[in-house]
Every structure is written in C-alpha cells, then in structure tokens.
C-alpha positions in Angstrom: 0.2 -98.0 20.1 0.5 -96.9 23.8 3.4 -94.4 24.4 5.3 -93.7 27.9 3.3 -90.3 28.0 -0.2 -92.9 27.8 1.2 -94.3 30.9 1.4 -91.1 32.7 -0.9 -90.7 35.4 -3.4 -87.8 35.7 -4.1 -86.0 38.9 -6.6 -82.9 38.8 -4.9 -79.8 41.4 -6.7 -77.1 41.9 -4.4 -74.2 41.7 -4.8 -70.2 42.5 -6.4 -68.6 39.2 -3.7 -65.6 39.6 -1.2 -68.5 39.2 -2.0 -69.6 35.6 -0.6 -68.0 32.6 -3.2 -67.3 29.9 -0.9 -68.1 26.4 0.1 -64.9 24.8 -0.6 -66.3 20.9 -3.9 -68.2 21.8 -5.6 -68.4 18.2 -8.9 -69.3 19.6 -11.2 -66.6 20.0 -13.7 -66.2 22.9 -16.6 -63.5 22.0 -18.1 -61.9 25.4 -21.1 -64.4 24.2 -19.5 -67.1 24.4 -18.1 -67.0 27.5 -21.6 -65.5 28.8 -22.2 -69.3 27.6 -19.3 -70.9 28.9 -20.4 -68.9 32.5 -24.2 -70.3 32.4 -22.5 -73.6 31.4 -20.7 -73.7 34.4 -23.7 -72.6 36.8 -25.9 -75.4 35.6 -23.8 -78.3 35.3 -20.5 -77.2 37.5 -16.7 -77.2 36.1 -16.8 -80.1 34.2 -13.4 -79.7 32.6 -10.2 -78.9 33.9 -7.3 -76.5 32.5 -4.4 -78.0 31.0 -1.4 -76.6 31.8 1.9 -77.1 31.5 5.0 -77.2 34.0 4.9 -73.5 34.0 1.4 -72.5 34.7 1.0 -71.8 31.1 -2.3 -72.5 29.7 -2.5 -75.4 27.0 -6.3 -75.6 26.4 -9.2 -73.9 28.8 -8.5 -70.3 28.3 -12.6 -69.6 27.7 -12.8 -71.3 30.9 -10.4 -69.1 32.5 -12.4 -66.0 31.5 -15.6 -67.1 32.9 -14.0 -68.4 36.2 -12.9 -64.5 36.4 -16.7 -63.8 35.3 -17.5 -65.8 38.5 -15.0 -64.1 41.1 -13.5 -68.0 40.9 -10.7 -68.2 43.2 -9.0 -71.9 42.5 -9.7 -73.3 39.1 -8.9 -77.5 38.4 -6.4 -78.2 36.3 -4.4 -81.0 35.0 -0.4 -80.5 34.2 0.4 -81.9 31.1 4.4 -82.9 31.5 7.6 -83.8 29.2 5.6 -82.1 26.2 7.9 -79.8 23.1 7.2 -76.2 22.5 6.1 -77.8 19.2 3.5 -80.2 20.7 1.9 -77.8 23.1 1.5 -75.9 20.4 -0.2 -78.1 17.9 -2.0 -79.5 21.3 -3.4 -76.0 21.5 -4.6 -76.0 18.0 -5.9 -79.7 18.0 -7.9 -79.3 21.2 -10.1 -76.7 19.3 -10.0 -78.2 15.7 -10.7 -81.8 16.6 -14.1 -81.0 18.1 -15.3 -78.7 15.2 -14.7 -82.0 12.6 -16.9 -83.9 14.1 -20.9 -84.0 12.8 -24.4 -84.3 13.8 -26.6 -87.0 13.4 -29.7 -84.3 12.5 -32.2 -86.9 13.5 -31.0 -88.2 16.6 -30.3 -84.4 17.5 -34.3 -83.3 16.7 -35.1 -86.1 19.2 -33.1 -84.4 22.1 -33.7 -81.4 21.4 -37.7 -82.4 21.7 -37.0 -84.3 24.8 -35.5 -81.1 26.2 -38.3 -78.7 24.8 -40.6 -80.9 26.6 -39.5 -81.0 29.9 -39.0 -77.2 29.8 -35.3 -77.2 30.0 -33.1 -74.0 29.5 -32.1 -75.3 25.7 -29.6 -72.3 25.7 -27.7 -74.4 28.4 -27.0 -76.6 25.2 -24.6 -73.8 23.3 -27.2 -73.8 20.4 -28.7 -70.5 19.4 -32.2 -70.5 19.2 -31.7 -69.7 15.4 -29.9 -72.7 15.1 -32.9 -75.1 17.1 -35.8 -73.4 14.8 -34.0 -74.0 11.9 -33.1 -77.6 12.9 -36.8 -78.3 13.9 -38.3 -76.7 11.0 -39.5 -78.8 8.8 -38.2 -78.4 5.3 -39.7 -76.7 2.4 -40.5 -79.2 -0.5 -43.3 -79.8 -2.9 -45.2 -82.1 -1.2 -45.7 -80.1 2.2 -45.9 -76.6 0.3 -49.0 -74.8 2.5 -50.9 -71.9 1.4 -49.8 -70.9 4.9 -46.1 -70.6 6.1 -45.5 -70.4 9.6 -42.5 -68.7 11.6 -43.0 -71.5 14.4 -45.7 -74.4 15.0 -48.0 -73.9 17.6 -48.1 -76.7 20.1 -52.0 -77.0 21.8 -52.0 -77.2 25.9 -54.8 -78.5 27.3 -55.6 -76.3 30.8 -55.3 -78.4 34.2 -56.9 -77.4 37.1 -53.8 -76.2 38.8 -53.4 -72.1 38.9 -50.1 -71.4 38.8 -48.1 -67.9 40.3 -47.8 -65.0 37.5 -44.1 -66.0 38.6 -44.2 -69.5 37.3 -45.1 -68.5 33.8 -41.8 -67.8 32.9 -37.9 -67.3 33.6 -35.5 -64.3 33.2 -33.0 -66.0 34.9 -30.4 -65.6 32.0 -32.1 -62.5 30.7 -31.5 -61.0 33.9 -27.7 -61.8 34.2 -27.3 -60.3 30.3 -29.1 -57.5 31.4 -26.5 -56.5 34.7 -23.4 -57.1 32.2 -25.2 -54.2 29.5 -25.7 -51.6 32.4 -22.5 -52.3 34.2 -20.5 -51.3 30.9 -21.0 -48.1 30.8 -22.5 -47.9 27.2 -24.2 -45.0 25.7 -27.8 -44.7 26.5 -29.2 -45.5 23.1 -26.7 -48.8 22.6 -27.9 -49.7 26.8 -31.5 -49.6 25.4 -31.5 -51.4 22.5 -29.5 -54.2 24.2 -31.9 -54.5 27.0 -34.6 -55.1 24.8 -32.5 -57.3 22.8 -31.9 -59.2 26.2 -35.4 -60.2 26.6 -35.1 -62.7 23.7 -33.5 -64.9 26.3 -37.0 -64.7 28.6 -38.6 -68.6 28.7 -42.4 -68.7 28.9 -43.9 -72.0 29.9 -46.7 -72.6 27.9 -48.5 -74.9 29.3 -48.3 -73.1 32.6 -49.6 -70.1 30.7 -52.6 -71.6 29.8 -53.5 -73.0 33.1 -53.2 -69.1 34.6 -55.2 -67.8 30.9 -57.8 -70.4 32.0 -58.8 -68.6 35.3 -58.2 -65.1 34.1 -60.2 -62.2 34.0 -61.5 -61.4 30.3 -59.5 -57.9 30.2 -56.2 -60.4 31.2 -56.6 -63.1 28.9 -57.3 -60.5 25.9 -53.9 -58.8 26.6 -52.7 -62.8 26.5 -54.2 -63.1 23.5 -52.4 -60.3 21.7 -49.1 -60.8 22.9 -49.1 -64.3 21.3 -49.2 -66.0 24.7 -52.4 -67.8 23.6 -53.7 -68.3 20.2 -57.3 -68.2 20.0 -57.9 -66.5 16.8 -56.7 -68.6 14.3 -57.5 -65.4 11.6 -55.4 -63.3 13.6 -52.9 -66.0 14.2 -52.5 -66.9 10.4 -52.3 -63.2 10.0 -49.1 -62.7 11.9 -47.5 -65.9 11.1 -48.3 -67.4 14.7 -49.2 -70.6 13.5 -48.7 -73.3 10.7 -52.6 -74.7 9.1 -52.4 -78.3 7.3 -54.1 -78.8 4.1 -56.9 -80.2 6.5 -57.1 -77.7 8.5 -57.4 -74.7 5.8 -60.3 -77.0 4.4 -62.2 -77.4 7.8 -61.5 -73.9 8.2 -62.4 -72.5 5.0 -64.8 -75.4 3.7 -62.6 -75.2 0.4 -59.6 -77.3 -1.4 -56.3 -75.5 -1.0 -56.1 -75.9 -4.9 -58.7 -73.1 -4.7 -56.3 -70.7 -3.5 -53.8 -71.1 -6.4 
C-alpha cells in the first residue's frame, strides 16, 4: 500500500547543530562508549545517516549522532525533515527506529566469514560496533565432545611466515583509538587512581600487526626478540605458550609433541 506521506519527497539540509532540539523524553540511552563508537564510526566512514527531525527542529531519531557531532566540534549536521506526522507517530517513530533494528538476527556463519575477511586484511574490527568479547566468542570454536583437547586455549595462534621486508617499530601496531580514549580519561578530571586504571584499561584498544611483527622479530637483536617472546608477541615456546594459554595444540600436535596418545593424559 503506498500512502501520500510514501510520495513525499526527501531532501537532506544541513542545518546549524545549535538549531536542533534534542527530545526531552528520548528513551534510548547513549553510554559515553557508545558514542566514543558512534565518533570513530563517523571518522572512518563519514556521516552516513542524517537526523530526522521534525518541523520544529525537534529530534525524531539521531540523537547519538548529535552527541558525537558535538564530540567532533561539528558545526552543521544533515538532516532530513520528516512533515505532516502526529505527536503520536513521532513518538512511536522514535521508538520504532531503535526497536526495529534490535529484532533483526545474525546469520553466525556468514558473520565468521566477514569478520575473517576483516581480521585478515588488518582492519580496525572495532570500526564494526562489536566488542572484542563479542568477536572471540563468535570465532571460538565450540566446546563439544568431539573437539575436547587436553589443552584449551584463550585464543588460536595464527603462524606468519617472515618476509624479507623490515618494517618501522611504528608499523607494528596502532593506538590510534587508544590514543583518543586515552585524551577523553585525562581531560575529565578523575581521581588519580580511577585516571590510572583507565589508561591501562585503554590499551586493550592497541592493534598489533602480526605479521609485521614477525618480519621486525626476524631481524632483531637476541636481547629484542626475547623481550618479544615474553610479551606474547611471538610464540616460540610452545611449553611456555601452552603454559599461559597462548595457544590451542590438536590431538596431533600434543602427539608429535609429546610422542604419546592424548588418551594417556586422562
């Protein structure tokens, strides 16, 4: 069925952010993470999505984005006017927007696939709005019967073969969103303790490129690629390795390792 509001046409205008009118009974929540999100969203990829509005100024749906346009010192914001709507239906509008998204589902497999595409072309997966809780546990591969191991593993351990290419210490890794996270914690003002603990919290956001990591191991000193060694950069010792939950062994591995049947461990 098409309605006369279908017909409508739909003109993006930028408007002054100081002009819009953020809705005073707004039942979606934004946590300061999320819209840390929203911001790095919007860094990568641009403003993808406009404001709705209505005649007023009066936010309809966007206000996250709002909050991290003022994050970004944004000036003029897009936004579509939504016209000839109720009270009622901006309302329910305003609840829909939010509620239709979350029904949707996941197709896990198709998921693991990007998610592996992104991984390997070193991509900033936090870009996606996943937590990397969420991206282990999806990857992870479940714990049944048949692939029981005397060894559990908190991640597997992809091998890198070195190139001949010597990459910059720089290279190795990115703080770029660690960085940012870490200017928000010391620009609030917290007490020393909290600062400190969220700083070293922030570094979970650090990248390392691993395969660039073992192209600079390759050509380092043996004082350098020890230190490597123990900060779980490279894994070398599988002993050590297994020890601290570094890696994941296959049956066939813990039998060329220890020349016995894993039944022998039982």
């Amino acid at each position: 069925m098409t309605t006369e509001k279908n017909k409508l046409p739909l003109s993006v205008v930028y408007k002054p952010l100081s002009s819009l009118l953020a809705y005073a009974r707004n039942a979606r929540t934004h946590s300061a993470e999320q819209v840390s999100q929203i911001v790095a969203s919007m860094r990568e990829y641009g403003w993808t999505n406009p404001v709705l509005t209505d005649e007023k100024g009066e936010v309809i749906a966007g206000h996250g984005r709002l909050l991290a346009a003022e994050q970004l010192s944004i000036d003029e914001v897009p936004t579509i006017t939504l016209s000839g709507l109720s009270e009622q239906q901006k309302k329910a509008y305003r609840l829909a927007d939010n509620k239709l998204s979350l029904n949707a589902g996941w197709d896990t497999e198709l998921l693991k696939l990007e998610f592996a595409d992104l991984l390997d072309s070193e991509f900033d997966i936090s870009l996606t709005g996943f937590s990397l809780e969420e991206i282990d546990d999806l990857l992870r591969e479940p714990d049944t019967p048949e692939n029981k191991e005397p060894y559990t593993a908190k991640i597997d351990t992809p091998v890198y073969e070195p190139s001949d290419v010597v990459p910059e210490i720089t290279e190795l890794y990115d703080q770029g969103k660690t960085a940012e996270l870490k200017s928000r914690i010391e620009a609030a003002g917290l007490p020393a303790a909290v600062e400190t603990f969220l700083i070293c919290a922030a570094e979970r956001h650090t990248v390392f490129h691993f395969n660039r990591i073992a192209d600079y191991y390759a050509s380092a000193d043996a004082e350098i690629q020890a230190l490597f060694e123990e900060s779980a950069l490279v894994i070398i010792d599988y002993e050590k390795a297994i020890e601290h939950g570094f890696v994941h062994l296959t049956k066939q591995m813990v039998e060329i390792v220890h020349g016995q049947k894993e039944d022998d461990y039982a």
